[in-house]
C-alpha positions as CSV (number, residue, x, y, z in Angstrom):
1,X,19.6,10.2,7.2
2,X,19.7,7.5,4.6
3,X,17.8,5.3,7.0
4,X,15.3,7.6,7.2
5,X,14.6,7.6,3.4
6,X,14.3,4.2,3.4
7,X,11.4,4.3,6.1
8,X,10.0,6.8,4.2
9,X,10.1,5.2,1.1
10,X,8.3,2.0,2.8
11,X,5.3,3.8,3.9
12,X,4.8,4.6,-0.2
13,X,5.5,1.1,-0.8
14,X,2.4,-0.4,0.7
15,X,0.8,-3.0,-1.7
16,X,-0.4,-6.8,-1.5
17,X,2.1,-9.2,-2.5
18,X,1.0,-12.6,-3.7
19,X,2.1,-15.7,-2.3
20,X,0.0,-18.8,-1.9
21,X,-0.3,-22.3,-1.5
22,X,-2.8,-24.9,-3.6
23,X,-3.7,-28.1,-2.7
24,X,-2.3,-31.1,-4.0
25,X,-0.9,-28.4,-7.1
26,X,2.5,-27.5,-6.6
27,X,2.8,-23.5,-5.7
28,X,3.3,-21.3,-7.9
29,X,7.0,-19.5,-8.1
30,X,7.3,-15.5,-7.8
31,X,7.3,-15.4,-11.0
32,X,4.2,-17.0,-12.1
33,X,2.1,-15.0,-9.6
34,X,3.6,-11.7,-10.6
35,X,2.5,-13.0,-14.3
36,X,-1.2,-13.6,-13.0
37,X,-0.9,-10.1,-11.0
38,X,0.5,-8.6,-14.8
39,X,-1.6,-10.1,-17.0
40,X,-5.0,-9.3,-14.2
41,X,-3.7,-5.8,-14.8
42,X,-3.0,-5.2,-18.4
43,X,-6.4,-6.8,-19.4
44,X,-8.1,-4.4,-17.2
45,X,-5.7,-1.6,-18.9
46,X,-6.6,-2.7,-22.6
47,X,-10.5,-3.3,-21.9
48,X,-10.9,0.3,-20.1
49,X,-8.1,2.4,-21.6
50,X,-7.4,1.0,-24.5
51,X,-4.1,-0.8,-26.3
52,X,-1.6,2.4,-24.5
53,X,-3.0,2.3,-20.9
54,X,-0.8,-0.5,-19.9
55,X,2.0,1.0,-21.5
56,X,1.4,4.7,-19.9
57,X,0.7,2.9,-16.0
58,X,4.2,1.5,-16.2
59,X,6.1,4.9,-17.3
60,X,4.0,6.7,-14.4
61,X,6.0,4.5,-11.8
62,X,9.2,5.7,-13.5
63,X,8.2,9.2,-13.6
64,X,6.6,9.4,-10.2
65,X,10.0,8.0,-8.8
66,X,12.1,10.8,-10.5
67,X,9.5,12.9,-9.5
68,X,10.1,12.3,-5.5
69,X,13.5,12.1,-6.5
70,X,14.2,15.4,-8.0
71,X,12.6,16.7,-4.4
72,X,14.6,14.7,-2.2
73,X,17.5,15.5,-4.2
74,X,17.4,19.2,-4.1
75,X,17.0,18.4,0.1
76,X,19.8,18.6,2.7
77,X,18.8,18.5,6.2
78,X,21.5,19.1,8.8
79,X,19.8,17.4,11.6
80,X,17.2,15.2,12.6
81,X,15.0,17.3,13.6
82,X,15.6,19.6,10.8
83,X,14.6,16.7,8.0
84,X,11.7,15.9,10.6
85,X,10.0,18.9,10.2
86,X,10.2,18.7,6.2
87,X,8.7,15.4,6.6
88,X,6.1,16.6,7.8
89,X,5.5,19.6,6.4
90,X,6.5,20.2,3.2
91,X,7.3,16.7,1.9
92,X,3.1,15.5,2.4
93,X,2.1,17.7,-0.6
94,X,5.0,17.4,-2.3
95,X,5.2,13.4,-2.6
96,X,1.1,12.9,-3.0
97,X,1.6,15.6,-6.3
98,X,4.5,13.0,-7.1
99,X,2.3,10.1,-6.1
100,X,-0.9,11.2,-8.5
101,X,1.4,10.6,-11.5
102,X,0.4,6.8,-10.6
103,X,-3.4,7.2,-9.6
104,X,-4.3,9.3,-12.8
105,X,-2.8,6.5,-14.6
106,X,-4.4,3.9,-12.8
107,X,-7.8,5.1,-13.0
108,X,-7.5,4.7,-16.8
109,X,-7.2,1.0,-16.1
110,X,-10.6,1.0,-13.7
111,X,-13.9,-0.3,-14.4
112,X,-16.6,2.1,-13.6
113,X,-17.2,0.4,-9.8
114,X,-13.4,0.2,-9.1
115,X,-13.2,4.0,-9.4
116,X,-13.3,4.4,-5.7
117,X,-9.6,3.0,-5.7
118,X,-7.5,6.3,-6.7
119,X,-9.3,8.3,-3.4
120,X,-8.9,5.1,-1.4
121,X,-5.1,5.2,-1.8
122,X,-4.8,8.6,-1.7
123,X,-6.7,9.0,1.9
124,X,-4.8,6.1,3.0
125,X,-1.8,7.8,2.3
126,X,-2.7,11.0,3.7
127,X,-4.0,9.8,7.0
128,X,-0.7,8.0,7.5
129,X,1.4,11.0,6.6
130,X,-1.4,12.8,9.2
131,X,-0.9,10.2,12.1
132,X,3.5,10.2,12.0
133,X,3.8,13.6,11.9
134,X,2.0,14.6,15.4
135,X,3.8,16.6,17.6
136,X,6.4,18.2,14.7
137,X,7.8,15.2,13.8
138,X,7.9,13.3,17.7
139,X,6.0,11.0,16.6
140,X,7.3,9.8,13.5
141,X,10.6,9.3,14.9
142,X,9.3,7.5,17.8
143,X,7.8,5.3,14.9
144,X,11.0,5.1,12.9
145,X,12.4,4.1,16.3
146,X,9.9,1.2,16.9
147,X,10.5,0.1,13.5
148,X,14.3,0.6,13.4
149,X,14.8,-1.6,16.9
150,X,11.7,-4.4,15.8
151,X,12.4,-8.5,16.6
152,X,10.5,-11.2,16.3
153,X,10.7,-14.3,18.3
154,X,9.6,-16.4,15.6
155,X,7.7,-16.5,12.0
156,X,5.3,-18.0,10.8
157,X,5.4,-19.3,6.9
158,X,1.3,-19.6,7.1
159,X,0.5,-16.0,7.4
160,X,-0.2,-15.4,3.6
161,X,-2.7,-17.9,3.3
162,X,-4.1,-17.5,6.9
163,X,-4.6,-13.4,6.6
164,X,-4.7,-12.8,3.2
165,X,-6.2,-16.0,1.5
166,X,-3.3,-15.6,-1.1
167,X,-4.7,-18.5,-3.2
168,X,-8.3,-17.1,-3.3
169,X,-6.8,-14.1,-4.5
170,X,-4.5,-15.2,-6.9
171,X,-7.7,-17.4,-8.3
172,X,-9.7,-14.2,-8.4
173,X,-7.1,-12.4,-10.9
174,X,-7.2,-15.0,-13.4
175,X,-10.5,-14.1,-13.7
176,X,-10.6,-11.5,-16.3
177,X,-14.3,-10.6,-15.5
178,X,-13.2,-10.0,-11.4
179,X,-14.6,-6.6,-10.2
180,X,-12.4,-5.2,-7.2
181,X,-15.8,-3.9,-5.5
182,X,-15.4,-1.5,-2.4
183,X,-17.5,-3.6,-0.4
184,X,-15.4,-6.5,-1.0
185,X,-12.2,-5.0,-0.7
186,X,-13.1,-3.6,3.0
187,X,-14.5,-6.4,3.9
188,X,-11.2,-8.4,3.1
189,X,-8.8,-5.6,4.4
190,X,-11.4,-5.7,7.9
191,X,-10.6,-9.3,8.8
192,X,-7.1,-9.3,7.0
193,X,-5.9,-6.9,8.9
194,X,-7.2,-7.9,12.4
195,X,-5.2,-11.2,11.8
196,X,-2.2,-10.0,10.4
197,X,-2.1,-7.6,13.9
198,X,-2.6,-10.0,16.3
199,X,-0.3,-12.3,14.7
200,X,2.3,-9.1,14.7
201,X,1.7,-8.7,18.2
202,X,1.7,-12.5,19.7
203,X,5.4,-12.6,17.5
204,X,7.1,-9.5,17.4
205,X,5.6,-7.8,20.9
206,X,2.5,-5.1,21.1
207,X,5.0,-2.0,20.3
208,X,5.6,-3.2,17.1
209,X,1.5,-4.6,16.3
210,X,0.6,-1.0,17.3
211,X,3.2,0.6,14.5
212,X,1.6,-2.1,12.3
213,X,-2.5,-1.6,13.4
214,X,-1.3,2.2,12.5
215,X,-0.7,1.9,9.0
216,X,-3.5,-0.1,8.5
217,X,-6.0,2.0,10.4
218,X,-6.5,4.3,7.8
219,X,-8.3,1.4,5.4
220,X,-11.0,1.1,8.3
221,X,-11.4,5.0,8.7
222,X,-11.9,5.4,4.8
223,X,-14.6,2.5,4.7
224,X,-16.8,3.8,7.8
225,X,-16.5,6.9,5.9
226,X,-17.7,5.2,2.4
227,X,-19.2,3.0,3.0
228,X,-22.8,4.2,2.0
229,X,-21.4,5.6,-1.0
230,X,-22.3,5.4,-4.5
231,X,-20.4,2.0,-5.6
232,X,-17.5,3.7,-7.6
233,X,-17.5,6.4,-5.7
């Protein structure tokens, strides 16, 4: 069962992770590009929220972890099956109540044309909860299976800066003024996501670029859907 938390607990996890390479400047250590990501952040926090925002955003990770927690704790499936069918029907509520403790936070921190983020996440996160749990639960096991059994035949240490332009990013959040616009962030999920799938599925086989394509999906679903909204909406 443990294993099955863990997958769980990936599928909240989903965020970009910075790691780039600069020209003729030496890279940048983990460190220093979680200090760009910080300090991106809390200046957004202090200009919109004011000097406690920052402060509040980090407790609402603690709380929103004893939060899901408290509800896995008081849990104690018997079977598979069994802790299959809370997945997916009492846990999807549960953990997005748990999961707003973050987003309400957030949105303190959000210029008025980055409001759009709290309902992106959110609808990201309930299409994938919507898409495992097909079937009763089949389906998420047979993804949990997929992801348990997954090998690649090789890696490639390019795929930061290929996909994700890591160092454009990273350049953009030293820019105090950078607006995270929703046209701009679909268009970058769009063709981030098409390479980072067929780069999955030329490695690691097309079981394992479909699991992959099916968490992502949801960005593409929310931005067809938006996409003629308001900006900030």
């Amino acid at each position: 069962m443990l294993k099955h938390y863990i997958y769980l607990t990936l599928l909240l996890a989903k965020n970009l992770c910075v790691i780039v390479t600069e020209e003729e400047v030496k890279a940048p250590t983990r460190q220093e590009e979680q200090a760009i990501v910080e300090n991106f952040v809390k200046g957004k926090c202090l200009k919109n929220g004011g000097e406690n925002a920052f402060s509040d955003l980090k407790k609402s990770f603690e709380e929103a972890w004893k939060c899901i927690s408290v509800d896995f704790g008081s849990r104690n499936p018997q079977s598979e099956p069994e802790f299959l069918h809370i997945v997916c029907t009492e846990m999807p509520s549960t953990l997005h109540s748990c999961f707003n403790i973050i987003l309400e936070k957030v949105d303190d921190c959000l210029d008025v044309e980055e409001k759009y983020l709290p309902n992106f996440i959110s609808e990201w996160f309930n299409h994938t909860f919507e898409a495992h749990c097909k079937g009763d639960g089949e389906v998420f096991k047979e993804h949990y299976q997929i992801y348990k059994n997954a090998s690649c035949e090789a890696e490639d240490p390019n795929v930061p800066e290929t996909c994700f332009s890591k160092s454009t990013v990273l350049e953009d959040l030293q820019n105090p003024d950078f607006i995270i616009t929703k046209t701009g962030l679909c268009d970058y999920l769009e063709q981030a996501n098409l390479c980072f799938v067929s780069l999955v599925k030329d490695l690691c086989g097309e079981f394992l670029g479909n699991y992959i394509e099916g968490h992502l999906a949801p960005t593409k679903i929310w931005c067809d859907k938006h996409a003629n909204d308001a900006e900030g909406n």
